[in-house]
C-alpha positions in Angstrom: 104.5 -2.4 -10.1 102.7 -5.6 -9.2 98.8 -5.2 -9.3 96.6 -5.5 -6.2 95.2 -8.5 -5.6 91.0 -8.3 -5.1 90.1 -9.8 -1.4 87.2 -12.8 -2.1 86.3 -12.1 1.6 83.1 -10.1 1.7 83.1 -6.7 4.1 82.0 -7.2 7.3 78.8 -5.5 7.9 78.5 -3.1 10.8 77.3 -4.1 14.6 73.2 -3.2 14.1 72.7 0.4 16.1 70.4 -0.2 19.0 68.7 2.8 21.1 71.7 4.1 23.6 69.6 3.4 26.6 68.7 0.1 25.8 72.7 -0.2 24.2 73.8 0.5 28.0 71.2 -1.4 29.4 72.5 -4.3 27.5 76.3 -4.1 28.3 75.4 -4.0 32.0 73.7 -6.9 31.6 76.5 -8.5 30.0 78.6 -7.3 32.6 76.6 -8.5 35.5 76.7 -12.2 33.1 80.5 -11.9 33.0 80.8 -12.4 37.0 77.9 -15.0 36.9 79.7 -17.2 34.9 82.6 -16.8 36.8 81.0 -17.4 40.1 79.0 -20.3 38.6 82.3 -22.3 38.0 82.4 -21.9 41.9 79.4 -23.7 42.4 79.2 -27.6 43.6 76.8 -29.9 41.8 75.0 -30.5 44.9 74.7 -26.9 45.7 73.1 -26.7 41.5 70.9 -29.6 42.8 69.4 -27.6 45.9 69.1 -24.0 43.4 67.0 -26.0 41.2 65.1 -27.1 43.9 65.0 -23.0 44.7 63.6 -22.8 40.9 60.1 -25.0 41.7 59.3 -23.1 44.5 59.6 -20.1 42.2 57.9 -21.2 39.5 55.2 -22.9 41.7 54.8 -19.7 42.7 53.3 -18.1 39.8 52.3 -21.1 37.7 48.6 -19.8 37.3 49.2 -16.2 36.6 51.8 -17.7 33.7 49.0 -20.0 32.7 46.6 -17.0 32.8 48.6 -14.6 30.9 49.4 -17.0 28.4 45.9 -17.7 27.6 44.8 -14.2 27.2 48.0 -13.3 24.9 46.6 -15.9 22.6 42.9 -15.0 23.0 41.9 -17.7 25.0 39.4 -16.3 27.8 38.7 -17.8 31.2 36.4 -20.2 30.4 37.7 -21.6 27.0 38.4 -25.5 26.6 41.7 -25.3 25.5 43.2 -23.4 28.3 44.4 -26.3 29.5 47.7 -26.2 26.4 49.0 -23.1 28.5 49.4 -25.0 32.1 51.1 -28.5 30.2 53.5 -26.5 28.1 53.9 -23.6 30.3 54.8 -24.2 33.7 53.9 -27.9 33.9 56.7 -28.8 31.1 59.0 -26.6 33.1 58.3 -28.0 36.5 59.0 -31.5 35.5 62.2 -30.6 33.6 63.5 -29.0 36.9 63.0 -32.0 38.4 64.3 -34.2 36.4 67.9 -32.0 36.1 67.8 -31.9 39.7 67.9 -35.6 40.1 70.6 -36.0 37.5 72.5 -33.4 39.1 72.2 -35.0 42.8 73.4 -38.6 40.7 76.3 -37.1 39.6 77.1 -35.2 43.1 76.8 -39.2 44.5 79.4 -40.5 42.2 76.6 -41.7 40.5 76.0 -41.7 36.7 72.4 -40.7 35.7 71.8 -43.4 33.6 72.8 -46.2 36.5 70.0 -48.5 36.8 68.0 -46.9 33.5 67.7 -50.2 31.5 69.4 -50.5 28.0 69.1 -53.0 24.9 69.8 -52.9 21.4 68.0 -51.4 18.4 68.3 -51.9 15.1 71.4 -50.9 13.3 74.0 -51.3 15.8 72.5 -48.6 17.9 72.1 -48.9 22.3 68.6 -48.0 23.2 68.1 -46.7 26.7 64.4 -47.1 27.9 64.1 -43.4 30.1 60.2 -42.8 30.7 58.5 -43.6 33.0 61.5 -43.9 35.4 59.4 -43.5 38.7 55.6 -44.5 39.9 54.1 -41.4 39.5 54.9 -40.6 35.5 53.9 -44.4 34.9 50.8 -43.4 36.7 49.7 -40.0 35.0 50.7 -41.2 31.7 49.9 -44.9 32.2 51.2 -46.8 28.7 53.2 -44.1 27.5 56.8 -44.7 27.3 59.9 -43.4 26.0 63.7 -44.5 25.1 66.4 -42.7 23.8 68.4 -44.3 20.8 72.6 -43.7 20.7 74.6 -43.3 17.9 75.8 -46.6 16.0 78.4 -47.8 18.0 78.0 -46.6 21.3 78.2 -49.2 24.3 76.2 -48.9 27.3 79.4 -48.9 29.3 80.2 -45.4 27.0 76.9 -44.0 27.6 76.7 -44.2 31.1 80.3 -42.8 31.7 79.6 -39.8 29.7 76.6 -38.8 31.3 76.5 -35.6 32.9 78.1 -33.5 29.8 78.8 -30.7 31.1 78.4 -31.5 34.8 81.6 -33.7 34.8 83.9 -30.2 34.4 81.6 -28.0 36.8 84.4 -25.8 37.1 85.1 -25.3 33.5 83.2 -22.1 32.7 81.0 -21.7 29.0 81.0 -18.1 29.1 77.8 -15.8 27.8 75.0 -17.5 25.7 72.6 -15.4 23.9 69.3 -17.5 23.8 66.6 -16.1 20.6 63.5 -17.6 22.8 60.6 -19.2 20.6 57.8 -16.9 20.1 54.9 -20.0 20.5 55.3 -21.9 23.4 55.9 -20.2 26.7 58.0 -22.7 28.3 60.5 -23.6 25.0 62.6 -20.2 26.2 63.4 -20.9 30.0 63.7 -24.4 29.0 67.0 -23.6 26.4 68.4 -21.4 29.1 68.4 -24.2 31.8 69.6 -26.7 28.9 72.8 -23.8 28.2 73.5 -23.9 31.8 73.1 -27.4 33.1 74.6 -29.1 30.2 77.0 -26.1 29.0 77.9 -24.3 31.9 76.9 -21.5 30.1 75.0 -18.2 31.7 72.4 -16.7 29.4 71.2 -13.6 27.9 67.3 -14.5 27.0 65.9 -12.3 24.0 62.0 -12.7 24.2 60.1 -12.7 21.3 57.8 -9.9 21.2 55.0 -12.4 21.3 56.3 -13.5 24.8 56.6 -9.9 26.0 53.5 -10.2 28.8 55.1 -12.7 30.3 58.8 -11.7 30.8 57.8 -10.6 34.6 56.4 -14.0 35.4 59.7 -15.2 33.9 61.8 -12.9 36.2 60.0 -14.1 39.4 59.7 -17.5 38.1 63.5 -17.1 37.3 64.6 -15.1 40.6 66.9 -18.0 41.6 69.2 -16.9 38.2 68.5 -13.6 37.7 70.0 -12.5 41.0 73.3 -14.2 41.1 73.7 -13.2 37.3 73.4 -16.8 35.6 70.3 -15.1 33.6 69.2 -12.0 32.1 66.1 -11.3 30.0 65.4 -8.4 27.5 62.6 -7.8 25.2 62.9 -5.8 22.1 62.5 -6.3 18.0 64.4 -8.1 15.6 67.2 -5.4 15.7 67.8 -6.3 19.7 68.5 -9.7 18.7 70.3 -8.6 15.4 73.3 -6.8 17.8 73.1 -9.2 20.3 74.3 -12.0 17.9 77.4 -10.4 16.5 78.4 -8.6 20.1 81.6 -10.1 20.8 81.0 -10.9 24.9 78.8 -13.6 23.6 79.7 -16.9 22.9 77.5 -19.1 22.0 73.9 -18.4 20.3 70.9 -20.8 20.4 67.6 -19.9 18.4 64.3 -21.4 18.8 62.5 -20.3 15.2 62.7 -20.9 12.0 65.0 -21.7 8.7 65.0 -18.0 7.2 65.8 -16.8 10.5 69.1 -18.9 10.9 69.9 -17.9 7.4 69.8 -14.3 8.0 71.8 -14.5 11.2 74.5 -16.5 9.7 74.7 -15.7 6.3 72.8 -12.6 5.7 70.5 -11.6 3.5 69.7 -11.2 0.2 72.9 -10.4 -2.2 74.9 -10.4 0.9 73.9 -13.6 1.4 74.7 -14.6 -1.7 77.9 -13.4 -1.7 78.8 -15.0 1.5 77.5 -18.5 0.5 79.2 -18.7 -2.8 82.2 -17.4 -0.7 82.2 -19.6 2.4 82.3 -16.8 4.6 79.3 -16.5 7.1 78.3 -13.6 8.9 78.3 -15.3 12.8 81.7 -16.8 13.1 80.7 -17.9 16.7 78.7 -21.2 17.1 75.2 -21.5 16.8 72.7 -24.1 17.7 68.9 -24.3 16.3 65.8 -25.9 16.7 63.7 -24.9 13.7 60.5 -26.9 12.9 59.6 -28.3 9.7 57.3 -30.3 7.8 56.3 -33.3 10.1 54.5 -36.1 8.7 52.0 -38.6 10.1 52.1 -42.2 8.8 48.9 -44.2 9.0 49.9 -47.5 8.5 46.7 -49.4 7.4 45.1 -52.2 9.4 41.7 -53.5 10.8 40.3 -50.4 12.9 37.1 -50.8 14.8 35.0 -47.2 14.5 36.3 -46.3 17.6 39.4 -46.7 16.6 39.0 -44.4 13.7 37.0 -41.4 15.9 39.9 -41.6 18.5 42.7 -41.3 16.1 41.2 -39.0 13.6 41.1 -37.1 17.3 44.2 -37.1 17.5 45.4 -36.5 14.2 43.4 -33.4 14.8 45.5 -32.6 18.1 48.9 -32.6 16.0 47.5 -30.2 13.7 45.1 -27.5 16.1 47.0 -27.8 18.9 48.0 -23.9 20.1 46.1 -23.0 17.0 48.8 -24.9 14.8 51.5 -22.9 15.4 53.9 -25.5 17.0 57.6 -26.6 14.9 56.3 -29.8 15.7 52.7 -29.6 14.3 51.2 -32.7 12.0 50.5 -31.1 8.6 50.9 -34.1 6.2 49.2 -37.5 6.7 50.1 -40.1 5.0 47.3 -43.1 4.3 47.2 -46.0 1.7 45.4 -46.0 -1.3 44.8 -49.8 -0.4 43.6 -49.3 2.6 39.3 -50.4 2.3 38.9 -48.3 5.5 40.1 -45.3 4.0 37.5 -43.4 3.1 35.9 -44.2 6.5 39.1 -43.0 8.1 39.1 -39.6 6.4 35.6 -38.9 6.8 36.1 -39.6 10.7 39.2 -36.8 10.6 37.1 -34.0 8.8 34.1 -34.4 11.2 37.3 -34.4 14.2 38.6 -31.1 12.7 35.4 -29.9 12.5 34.7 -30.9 15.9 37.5 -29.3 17.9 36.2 -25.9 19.4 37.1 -22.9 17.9 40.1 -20.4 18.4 41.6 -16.9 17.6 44.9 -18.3 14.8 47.0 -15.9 16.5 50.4 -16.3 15.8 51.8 -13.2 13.7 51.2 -13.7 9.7 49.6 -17.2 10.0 47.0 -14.7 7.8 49.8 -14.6 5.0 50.5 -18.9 5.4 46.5 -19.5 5.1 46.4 -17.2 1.8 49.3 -19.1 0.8 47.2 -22.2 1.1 44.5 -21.3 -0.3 46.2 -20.1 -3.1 48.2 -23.0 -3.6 45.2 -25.5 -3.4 41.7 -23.9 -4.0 39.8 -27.0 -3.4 41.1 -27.4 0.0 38.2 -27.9 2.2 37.8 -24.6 4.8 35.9 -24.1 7.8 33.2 -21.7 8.0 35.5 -19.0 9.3 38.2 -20.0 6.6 40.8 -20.8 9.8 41.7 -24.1 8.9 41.5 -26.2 6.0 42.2 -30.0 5.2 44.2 -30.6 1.5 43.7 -33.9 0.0 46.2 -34.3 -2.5 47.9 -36.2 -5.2 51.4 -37.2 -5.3 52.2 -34.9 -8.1 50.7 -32.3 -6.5 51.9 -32.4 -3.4 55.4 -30.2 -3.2 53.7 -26.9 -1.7 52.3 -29.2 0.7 55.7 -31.3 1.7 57.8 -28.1 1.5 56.7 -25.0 3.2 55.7 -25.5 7.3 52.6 -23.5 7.3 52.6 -22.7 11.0 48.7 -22.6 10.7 45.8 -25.0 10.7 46.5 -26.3 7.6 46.6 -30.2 7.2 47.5 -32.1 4.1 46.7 -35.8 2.9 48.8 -37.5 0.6 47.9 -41.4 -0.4 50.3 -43.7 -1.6 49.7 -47.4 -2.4 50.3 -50.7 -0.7 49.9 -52.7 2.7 52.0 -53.6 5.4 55.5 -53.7 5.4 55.3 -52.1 1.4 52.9 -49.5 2.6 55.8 -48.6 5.6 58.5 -48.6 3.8 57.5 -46.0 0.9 56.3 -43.9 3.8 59.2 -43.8 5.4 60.9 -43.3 2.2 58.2 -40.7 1.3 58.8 -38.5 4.1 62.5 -38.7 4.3 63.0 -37.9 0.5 59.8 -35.4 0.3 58.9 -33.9 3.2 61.6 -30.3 4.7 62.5 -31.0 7.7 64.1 -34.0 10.1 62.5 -32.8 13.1 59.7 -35.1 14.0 57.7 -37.8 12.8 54.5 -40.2 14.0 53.1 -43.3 13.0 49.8 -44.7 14.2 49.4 -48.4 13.9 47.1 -51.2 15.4 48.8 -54.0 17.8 47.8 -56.8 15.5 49.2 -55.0 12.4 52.4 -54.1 14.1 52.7 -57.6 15.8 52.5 -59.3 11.9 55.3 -56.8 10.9 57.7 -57.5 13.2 61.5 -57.0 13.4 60.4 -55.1 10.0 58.1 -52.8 12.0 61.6 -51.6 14.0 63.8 -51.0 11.3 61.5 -49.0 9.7 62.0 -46.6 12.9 65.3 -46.9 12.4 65.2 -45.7 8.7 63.0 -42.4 9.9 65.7 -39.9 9.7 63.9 -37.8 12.3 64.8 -36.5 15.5 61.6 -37.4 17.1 59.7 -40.2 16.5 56.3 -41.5 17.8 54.5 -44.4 17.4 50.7 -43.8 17.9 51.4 -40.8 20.3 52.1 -37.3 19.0 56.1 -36.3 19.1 54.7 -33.2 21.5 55.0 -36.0 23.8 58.5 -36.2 23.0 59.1 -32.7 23.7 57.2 -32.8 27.0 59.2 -35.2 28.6 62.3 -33.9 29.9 64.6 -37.6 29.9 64.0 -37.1 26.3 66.2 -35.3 23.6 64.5 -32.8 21.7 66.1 -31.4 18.4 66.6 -32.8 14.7 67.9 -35.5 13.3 71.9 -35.0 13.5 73.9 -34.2 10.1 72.6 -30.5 9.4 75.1 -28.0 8.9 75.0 -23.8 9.1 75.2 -24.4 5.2 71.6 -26.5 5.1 70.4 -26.4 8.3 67.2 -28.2 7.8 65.8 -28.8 11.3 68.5 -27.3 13.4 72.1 -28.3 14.9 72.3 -29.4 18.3 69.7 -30.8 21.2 68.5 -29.6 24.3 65.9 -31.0 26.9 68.2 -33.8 27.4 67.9 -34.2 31.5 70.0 -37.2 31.7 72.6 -35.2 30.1 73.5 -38.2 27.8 75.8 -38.0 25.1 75.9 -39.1 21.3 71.9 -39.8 21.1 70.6 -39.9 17.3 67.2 -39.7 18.3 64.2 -39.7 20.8 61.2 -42.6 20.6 58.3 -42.2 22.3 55.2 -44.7 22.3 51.6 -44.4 23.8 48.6 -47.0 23.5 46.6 -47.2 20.3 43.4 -47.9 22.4 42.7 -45.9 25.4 40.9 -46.7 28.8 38.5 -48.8 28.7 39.6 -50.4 25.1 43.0 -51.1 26.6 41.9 -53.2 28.4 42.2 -56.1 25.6 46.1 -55.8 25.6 45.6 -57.4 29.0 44.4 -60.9 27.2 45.7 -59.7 23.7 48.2 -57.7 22.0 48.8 -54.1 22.4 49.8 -51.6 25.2 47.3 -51.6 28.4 46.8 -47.9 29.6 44.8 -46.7 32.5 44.5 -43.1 30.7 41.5 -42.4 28.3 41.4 -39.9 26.3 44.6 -37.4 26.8 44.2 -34.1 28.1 45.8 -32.5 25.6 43.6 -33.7 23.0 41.6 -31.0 21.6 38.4 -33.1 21.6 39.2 -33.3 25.4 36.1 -32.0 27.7 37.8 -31.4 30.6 41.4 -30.9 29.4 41.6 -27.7 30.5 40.4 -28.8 34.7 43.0 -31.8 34.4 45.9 -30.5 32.5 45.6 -28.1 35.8 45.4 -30.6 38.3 48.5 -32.6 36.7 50.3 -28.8 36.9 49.2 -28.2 40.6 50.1 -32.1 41.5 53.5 -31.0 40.5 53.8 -28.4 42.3 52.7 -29.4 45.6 52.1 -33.3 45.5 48.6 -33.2 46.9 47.5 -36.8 46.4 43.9 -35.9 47.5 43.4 -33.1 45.2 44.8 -35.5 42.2 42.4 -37.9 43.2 39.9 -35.6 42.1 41.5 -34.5 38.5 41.5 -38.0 37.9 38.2 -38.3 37.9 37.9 -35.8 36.0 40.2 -37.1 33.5 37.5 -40.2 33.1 35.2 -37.8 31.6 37.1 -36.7 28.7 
């Protein structure tokens, strides 16, 4: 008799057991999803245009108490300066996005492509550049000198890009089935944002799984949300890591997006431990369906050296200090590894300006579950890291040798890392673009801060060192947040991962102009703010009406104008803004 052959496949492992009730509660869910896909196909682009419009009213509605309950989940109390994160990327970010999706979708409902009239040119390495913030008067008035552009893949023709536009919203008809949606468990608007991204550019209805750091707010999200919820285009459950553990292998859902991190991906697709293993050496992952992922990583911010007056210096240790202590750290898209010259004579002036910044920004609870475990991890790793009184955050100067704890694990806390390598210029650019694509986990975002006269003497040179960045997200003395804040913008790694090494994540979302084939997202702010801007007018440089940002975390009245941005949005009270702007003039 012949003898049996021995499968290679590895044994499927069983559907994680949830509680019954919740179980059923589940599968209706599901089946109330089922018919809102099916009735979504029935609806006309206009009439998506005029539900999104449905969706501000909604959200207007409780903007504050989401705000407010935000806040308090990450110990921020009534009168705390930085309440301010919570409105921008809570409802704020959310607001605008709507917006922005709405006027795509009533383009495309014209006949029109949204990207007629946006203005195109080339970038380096065969690559169309489409210039897509600000597109109206009022974003080019809030965030005066701010601007962002979205680069194509090598190849693409503007002709191409503007008759693919609309993704998904050129087959309205064609239904995407269920998508499960693992929301992000730091920033309140990143889950309702994904679920609009699944069904505007996907045509897919969603399942949201909360994380159980977001748990206070899932009824502001249902009333926020009403508009989906009721026809069944959205559901939203809460639960542990064993809700989300079922939810991924159940067969009614087609698609799953996670917001998180690496290790998470990894366990959903290939398991863990020796299963995981197994399946790796085996090419046989766990999820068979696709997957999508934005996951965070390690991003690096490249000082390029220069002639910096002291203010110069104060304002951008500032914001160096933003990318690092904004939401107490925990962001995917947090600075955590600076990167200076050794050359540079100003050096030592620069990094004395950033510890008295860090020092200076007020304190906060580091709330985020096990940031406790990432600062002992720190601490361990570099014992002469320089700590705050409470021991909350802490600022590594480095060597190049001893820099691979630094470069490799995303902290997710207030730690911030500075690594010096030599040269000037063009040299200097060049081996820190090298440095952080070769050294640093992650393709997710990147910045570089550079004067106008240093950047003017660089050139063409200056560009095609962009271009070499293999990041999603790029910004050039703004913070990449910026890049995630504005909806015409793509948000998501660099393309080229795989389920095998994911890096930063697969896919995009954000994306309102529903373009197609973009490599990357741009965005660049003024190196000098109001009143220093002022000598771009006779010199070089980028002229900005805006000092200092509201999101900085230096910002005085941050918190009273990130507000007043939020409530301008909402209701387009000229008067009342007026007034925040004035405020903004005392930052």
């Amino acid at each position: 008799m012949p003898t049996a052959k021995t499968s290679t496949k590895t044994p499927r492992t069983q559907t994680p057991k949830i509680e019954p009730t919740l179980a059923a509660a589940i599968e209706a869910d599901l089946d109330a999803l089922e018919l809102g896909s099916a009735a979504w196909a029935h609806v006309t682009v206009a009439q998506r245009a005029r539900l999104l419009t449905a969706l501000h009213s909604t959200v207007s509605a409780v903007a504050e108490e989401w705000a407010d309950t935000a806040s308090a989940s990450k110990g921020l109390d009534a009168e705390h300066p930085l309440r301010g994160e919570e409105w921008l990327a809570g409802p704020y970010a959310t607001l605008i996005s709507l917006d922005a999706y709405r006027a795509s979708l009533e383009a495309i409902a014209a006949g029109r492509s949204p990207l007629q009239g946006v203005k195109t040119d080339a970038a380096p390495g065969g690559r169309l550049r489409a210039h897509v913030f600000p597109l109206g008067a009022v974003d080019g008035m809030l965030l005066s000198g701010y601007t962002g552009e979205i680069w194509f893949e090598p190849g693409v023709t503007a002709d191409q890009a503007r008759r693919a536009a609309g993704l998904g919203q050129l087959t309205p008809t064609e239904p995407g089935g269920i998508g499960l949606v693992l929301g992000a468990g730091n920033v309140t608007s990143i889950p309702v944002l994904d679920v609009l991204y699944e069904l505007i550019v996907h045509n897919r209805v969603t399942i949201l799984k909360v994380n159980p750091t977001q748990d206070a707010l899932v009824s502001v999200y249902e009333r926020a949300f009403a508009p989906l919820v009721e026809p069944g285009f959205l559901r939203i459950v809460k639960g542990a890591g064993d809700v989300g553990a079922a939810l991924t292998v159940n067969p009614r859902i087609a698609h799953v997006h996670i917001t998180g991190a690496a290790p998470t991906f990894d366990a959903i697709v290939w398991g863990t431990g020796a299963e995981a293993a197994r399946r790796r050496k085996a090419g046989d992952p766990k999820l068979t369906k696709p997957i999508t992922a934005e996951l965070g990583g390690v991003s690096p911010i490249i000082v390029v050296p220069g002639e910096w007056s002291k203010a110069d210096l104060r304002f951008h240790a500032e914001h160096i200090a933003t990318m690092r202590l904004h939401n107490s750290g925990h962001n995917c898209i947090a600075g955590q590894v600076v990167i200076v010259s050794s050359d540079w004579d100003q050096r030592g002036a620069f990094l004395s300006e950033l510890r008295a910044a860090y020092e200076r920004a007020p304190e906060r609870p580091v709330w985020y579950p096990r940031s406790d475990q990432k600062l002992e991890a720190a601490a361990s790793a570099y014992p002469s890291a320089d700590w705050n009184q409470a021991h909350t955050r802490a600022i590594v100067e480095v060597s190049d040798a001893d820099a691979s704890a630094l470069e490799t694990t995303e902290y997710f806390a207030p730690v911030l890392g500075v690594v010096s390598l030599p040269g000037n210029g063009q040299e200097f650019l060049d081996a820190a673009v090298a440095h952080a694509n070769d050294r640093l986990v992650g393709t997710l975002g990147a910045n570089v801060l550079i004067d106008p006269e240093t950047q003017s003497a660089l050139g063409d040179g200056f560009e095609r060192a962009l271009a070499d960045l293999r990041y999603g997200a790029i910004a050039v003395n703004a913070w990449t947040a910026f890049v995630f804040l504005t909806p015409t913008l793509t948000w998501g790694a660099f393309p080229g991962a795989t389920t095998a090494e994911v890096q930063s994540g697969i896919g995009i979302v954000h994306n309102a102009l529903l373009a197609d084939r973009v490599e990357r997202s741009i965005a660049r702010g003024p190196f000098r703010p109001f009143p220093r801007s002022v000598s771009a007018v006779v010199g070089k440089g980028t002229f900005s009406v805006l000092p200092k940002p509201p999101w900085f975390v230096t910002s005085r009245t941050g918190a009273a104008v990130s507000e007043g941005f939020t409530r301008f949005r909402i209701d387009g009270n000229w008067a009342r803004l007026t007034a925040t702007l004035m405020q903004a003039f005392r930052a």
